[in-house]
C-alpha positions as CSV (number, residue, x, y, z in Angstrom):
1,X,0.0,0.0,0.0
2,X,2.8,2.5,0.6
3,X,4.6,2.0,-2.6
4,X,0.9,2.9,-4.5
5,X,0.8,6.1,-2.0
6,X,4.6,7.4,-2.6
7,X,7.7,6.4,-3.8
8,X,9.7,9.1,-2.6
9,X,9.5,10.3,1.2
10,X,10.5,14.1,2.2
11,X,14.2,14.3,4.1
12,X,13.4,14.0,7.7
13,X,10.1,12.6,7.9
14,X,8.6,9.4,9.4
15,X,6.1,8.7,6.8
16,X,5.3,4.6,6.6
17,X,7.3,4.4,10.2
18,X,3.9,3.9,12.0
19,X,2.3,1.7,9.1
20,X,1.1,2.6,5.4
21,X,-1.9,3.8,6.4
22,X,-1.0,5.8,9.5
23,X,-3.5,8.7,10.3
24,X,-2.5,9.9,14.1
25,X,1.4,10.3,13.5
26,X,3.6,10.8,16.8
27,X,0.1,10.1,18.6
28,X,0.9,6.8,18.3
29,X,3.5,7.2,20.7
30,X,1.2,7.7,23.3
31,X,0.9,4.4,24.7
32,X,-1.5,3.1,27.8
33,X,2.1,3.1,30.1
34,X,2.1,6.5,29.1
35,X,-1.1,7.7,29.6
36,X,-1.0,6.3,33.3
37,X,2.2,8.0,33.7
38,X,0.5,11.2,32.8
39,X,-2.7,10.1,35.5
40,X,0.3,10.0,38.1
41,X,0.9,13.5,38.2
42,X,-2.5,14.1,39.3
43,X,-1.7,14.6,43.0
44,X,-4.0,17.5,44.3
45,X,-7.7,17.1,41.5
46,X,-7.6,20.7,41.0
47,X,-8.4,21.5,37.3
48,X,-7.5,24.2,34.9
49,X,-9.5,25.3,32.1
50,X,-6.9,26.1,29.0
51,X,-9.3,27.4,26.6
52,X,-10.4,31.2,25.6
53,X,-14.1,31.7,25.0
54,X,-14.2,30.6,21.9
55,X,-15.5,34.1,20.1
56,X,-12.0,35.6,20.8
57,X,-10.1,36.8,19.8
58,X,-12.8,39.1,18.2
59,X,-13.2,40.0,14.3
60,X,-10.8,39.0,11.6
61,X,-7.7,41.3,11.7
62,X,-5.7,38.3,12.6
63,X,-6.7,36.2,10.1
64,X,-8.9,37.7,7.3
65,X,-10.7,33.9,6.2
66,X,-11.7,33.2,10.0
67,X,-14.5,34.9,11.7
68,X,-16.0,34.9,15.0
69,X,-18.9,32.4,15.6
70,X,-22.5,33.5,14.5
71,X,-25.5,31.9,16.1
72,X,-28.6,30.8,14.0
73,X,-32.1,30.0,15.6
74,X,-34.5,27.7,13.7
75,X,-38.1,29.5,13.1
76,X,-41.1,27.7,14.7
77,X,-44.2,28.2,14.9
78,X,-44.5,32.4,14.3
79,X,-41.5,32.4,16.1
80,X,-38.5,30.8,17.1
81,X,-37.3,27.8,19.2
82,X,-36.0,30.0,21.1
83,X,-38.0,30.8,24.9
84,X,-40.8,28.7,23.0
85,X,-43.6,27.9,25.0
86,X,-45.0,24.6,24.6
87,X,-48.1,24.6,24.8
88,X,-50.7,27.7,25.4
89,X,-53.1,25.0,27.7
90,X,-50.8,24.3,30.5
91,X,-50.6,27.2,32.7
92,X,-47.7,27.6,34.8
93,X,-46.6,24.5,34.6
94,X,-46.0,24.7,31.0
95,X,-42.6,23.7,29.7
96,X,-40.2,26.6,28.0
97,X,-37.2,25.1,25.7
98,X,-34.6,26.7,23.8
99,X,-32.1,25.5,20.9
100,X,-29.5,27.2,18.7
101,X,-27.0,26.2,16.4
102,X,-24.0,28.0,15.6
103,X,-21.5,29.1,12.4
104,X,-18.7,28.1,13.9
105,X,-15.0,28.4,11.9
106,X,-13.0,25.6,13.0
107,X,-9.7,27.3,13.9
108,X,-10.9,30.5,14.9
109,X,-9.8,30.5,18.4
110,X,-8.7,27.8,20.5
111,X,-7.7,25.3,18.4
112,X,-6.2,22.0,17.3
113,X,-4.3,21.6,13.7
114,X,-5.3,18.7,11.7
115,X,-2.8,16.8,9.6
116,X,-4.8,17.5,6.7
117,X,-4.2,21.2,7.5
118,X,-1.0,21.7,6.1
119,X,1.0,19.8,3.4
120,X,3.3,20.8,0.7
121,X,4.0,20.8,-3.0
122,X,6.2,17.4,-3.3
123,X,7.1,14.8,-5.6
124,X,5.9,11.3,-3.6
125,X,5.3,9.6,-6.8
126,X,9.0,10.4,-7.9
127,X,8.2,11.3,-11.6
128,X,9.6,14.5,-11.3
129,X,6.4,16.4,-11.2
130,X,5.7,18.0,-7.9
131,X,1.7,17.1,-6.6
132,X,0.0,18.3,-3.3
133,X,0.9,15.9,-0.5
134,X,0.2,15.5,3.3
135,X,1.4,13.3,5.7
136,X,2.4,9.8,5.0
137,X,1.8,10.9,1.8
138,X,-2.2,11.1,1.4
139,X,-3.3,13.6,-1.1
140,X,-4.6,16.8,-2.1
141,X,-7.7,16.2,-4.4
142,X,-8.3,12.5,-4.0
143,X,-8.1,12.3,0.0
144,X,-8.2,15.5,1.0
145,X,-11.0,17.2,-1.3
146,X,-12.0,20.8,-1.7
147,X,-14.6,22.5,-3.9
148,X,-12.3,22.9,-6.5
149,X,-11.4,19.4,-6.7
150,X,-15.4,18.0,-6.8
151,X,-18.3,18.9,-6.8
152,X,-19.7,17.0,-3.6
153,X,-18.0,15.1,-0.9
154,X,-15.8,17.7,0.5
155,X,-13.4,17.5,3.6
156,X,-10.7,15.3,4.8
157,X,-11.3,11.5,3.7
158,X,-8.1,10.2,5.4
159,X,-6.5,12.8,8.3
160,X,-9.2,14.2,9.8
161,X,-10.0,15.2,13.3
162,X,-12.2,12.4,13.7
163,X,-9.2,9.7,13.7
164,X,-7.1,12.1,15.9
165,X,-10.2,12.0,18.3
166,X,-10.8,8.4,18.6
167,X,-7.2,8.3,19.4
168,X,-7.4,9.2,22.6
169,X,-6.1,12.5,23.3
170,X,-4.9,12.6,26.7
171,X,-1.7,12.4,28.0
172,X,1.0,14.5,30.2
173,X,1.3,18.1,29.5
174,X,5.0,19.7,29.9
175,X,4.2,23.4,30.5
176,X,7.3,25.7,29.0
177,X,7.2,28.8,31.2
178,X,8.5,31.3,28.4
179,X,6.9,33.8,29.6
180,X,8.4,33.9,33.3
181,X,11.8,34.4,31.8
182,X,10.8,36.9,28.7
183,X,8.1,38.3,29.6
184,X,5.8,40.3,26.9
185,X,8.8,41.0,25.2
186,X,9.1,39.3,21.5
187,X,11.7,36.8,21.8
188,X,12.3,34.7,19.0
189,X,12.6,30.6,20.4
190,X,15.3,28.3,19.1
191,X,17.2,25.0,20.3
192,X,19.7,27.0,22.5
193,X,16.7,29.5,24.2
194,X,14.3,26.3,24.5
195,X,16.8,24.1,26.4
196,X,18.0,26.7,28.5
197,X,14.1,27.6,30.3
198,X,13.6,23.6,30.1
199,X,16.7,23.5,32.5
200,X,15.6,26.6,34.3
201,X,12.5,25.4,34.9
202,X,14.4,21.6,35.7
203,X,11.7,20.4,33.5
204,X,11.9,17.6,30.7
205,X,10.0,16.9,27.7
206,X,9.7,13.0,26.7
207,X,8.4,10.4,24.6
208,X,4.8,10.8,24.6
209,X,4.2,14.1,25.7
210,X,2.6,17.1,25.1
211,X,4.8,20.2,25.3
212,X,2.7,23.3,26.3
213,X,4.2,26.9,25.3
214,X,3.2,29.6,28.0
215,X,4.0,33.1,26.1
216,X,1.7,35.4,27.6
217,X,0.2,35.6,24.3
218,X,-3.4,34.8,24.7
219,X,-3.7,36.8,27.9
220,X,-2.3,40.1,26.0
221,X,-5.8,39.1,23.5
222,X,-8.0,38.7,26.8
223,X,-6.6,41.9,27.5
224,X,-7.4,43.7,24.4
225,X,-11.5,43.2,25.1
226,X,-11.9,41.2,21.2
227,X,-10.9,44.5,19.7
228,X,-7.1,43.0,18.5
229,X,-3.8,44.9,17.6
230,X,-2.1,43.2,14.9
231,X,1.0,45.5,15.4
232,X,1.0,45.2,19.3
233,X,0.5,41.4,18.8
234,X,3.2,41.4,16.1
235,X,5.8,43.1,18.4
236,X,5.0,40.8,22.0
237,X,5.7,37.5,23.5
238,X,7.7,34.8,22.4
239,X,7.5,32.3,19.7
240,X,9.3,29.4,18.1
241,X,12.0,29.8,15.4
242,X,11.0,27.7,12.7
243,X,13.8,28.0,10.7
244,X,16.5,26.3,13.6
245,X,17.1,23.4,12.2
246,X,18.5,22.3,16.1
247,X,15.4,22.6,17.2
248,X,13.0,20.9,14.6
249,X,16.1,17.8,14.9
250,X,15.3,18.0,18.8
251,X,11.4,18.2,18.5
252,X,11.9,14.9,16.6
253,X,14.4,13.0,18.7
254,X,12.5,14.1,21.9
255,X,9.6,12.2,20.8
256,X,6.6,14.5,22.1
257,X,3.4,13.6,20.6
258,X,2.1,17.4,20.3
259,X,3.3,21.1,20.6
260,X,0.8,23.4,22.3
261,X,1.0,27.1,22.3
262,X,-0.6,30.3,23.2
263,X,-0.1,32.6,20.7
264,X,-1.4,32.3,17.2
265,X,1.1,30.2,14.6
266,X,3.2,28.2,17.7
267,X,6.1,29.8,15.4
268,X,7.2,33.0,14.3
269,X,5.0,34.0,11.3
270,X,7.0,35.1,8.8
271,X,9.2,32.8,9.5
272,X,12.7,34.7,9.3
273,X,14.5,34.8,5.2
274,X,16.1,31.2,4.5
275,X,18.2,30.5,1.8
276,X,17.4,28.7,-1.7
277,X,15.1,29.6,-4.7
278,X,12.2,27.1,-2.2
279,X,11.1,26.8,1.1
280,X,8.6,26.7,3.3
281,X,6.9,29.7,4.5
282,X,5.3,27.8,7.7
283,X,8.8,25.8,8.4
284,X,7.4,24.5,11.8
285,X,3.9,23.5,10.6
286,X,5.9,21.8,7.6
287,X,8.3,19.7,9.9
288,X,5.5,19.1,12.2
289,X,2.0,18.2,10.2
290,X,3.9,17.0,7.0
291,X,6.9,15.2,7.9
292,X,6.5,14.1,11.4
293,X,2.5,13.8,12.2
294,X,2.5,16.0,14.9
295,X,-0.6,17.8,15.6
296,X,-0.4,21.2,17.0
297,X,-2.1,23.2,19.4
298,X,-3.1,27.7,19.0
299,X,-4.4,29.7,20.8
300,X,-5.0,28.4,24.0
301,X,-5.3,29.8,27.9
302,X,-2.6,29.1,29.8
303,X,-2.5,32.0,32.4
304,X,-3.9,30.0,35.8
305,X,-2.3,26.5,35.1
306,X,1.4,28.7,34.7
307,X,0.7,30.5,38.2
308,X,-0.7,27.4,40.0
309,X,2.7,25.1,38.7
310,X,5.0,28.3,39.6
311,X,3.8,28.5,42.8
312,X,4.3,24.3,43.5
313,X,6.9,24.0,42.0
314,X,6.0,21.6,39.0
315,X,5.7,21.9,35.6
316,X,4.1,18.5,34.8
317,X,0.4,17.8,34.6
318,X,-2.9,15.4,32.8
319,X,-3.8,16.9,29.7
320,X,-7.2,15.8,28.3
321,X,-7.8,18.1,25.0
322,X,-10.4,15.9,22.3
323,X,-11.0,17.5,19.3
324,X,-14.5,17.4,18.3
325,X,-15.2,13.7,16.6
326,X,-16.2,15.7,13.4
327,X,-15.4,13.3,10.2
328,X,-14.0,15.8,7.1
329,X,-12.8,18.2,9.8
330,X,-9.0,19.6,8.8
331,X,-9.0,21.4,12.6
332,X,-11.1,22.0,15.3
333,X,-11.9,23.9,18.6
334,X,-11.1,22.3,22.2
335,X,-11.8,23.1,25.0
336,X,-8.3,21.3,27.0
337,X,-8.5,20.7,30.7
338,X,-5.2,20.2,32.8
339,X,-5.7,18.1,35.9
340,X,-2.9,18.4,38.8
């Protein structure tokens, strides 16, 4: 089944490592040893909530093709299911219900990245000709359709957020204090800044695990009342280096599952100028969703978890974080609770 799938594999991905029809990538790392290793560190049951509302952070300025949810109500009766009575004959005791339904943009606010999110232009079938590729090398068009490619049965046939669901997504959570040691202040993250706050922080990310980025990120957009600054957001907090190739080698080796972060792209967007006539311009995302199958976390709350594991002295916690079991989805909002 691989060879029909893709001939050639990219430099530095595990494609086919986890079987030729792999759809959870590095999840599969999180085994049930692990997963009670993560229940371990629950030592006190207090729990965290590490999600924004989910109609921040306000408008579209920071990403023009995502908008804020919209609530519909269905019409019934000369009304709306909405404070409906149900019936005008049983006086007081008569029952009142309401429904709603929502527009809801999958990635708008606290979020999980699909492997079908991002892929690349790549030649798997090694005929020269470069063809739209994800992970393990399912494809643009024929498993991952769009309404340019047909005319009906849109969404993500293989690497959606329903398979990533079903997984299982709990696990430990490493939180990354970044912003303890930087602050607001825009710090770009590589190998060398990374390792030096894990051994600040005596902290250590391992197979199986979850690292969580604390930048101060989504509490600046808390702040800022779902009116955004683009330029103040653009200037603050810290953020990954996706072009440090010591660091994409380490996220790799270390064998963490998922990479979690508070601000808006987990890396620096743009990425800083590389060299060559063709690269990436989401350098992270690609090492991440299309060579090594791990799913990443934006634009989550981090705030109370950081001061509660500051203030004991740990840095470790249970992360349960489903996606929503939505078959087709290429992302979709969580709502992640930590446990300590």
């Amino acid at each position: 089944m691989t060879a029909k799938r893709w001939v050639n594999r990219p430099e530095g991905s595990n494609w086919g490592e986890f079987g030729p029809d792999d759809q959870i990538g590095k999840l599969n790392l999180l085994t049930p040893a692990r997963r009670k290793q993560a229940v371990a560190e629950v030592q006190e049951g207090r729990v965290f909530t590490l999600s924004l509302p989910l109609d921040y952070p306000g408008g579209n300025v920071l990403f023009e093709l995502r908008r804020e949810p919209v609530f519909v109500h269905e019409k019934r009766g000369p009304g709306h299911n909405f404070n409906f009575r149900m019936s005008h004959v049983c006086g007081q005791f008569c029952d009142v219900v309401s429904d709603d339904a929502v527009l809801l943009y999958l990635q708008y606010s606290t979020q999980w990245d699909g492997l079908s999110h991002v892929g690349q232009m790549f030649d798997a079938n090694g005929d020269g000709t470069p063809e739209k590729v994800y992970y393990n090398g399912y494809r643009g068009g024929i498993d991952i359709v769009g309404p340019d490619d047909a005319k009906e049965g849109f969404g993500a046939r293989a690497l959606s957020m329903e398979g990533f669901a079903t997984a299982g997504v709990q696990g430990r959570g490493v939180l990354v204090d970044l912003e303890k040691t930087y602050g607001r202040q825009r710090a770009l993250i590589g190998y060398d800044e990374l390792m030096r706050q894990l051994d600040t922080q005596k902290a250590t990310v391992e197979t199986g695990d979850f690292m969580c980025l604390y930048t101060g990120f989504a509490d600046l957009i808390l702040e800022m009342n779902k009116q955004p600054d683009s330029a103040v957001l653009a200037r603050s907090c810290s953020v990954l280096d996706g072009r440090d190739e010591r660091l994409l080698n380490w996220i790799t080796d270390s064998g963490l599952v998922a990479i979690c972060a508070d601000n808006y792209a987990v890396e620096a967007y743009p990425a800083r100028p590389a060299s060559g006539d063709s690269f990436p311009g989401l350098p992270l995302h690609n090492h991440c969703l299309f060579r090594q199958g791990i799913h990443l976390g934006e634009l989550w709350y981090f705030a109370d978890l950081a001061r509660w594991l500051r203030e004991n002295g740990r840095s470790r916690f249970l992360l349960t974080a489903p996606p929503l079991r939505l078959p087709g989805a290429v992302g979709s909002p969580v709502t992640p609770i930590a446990t300590v």
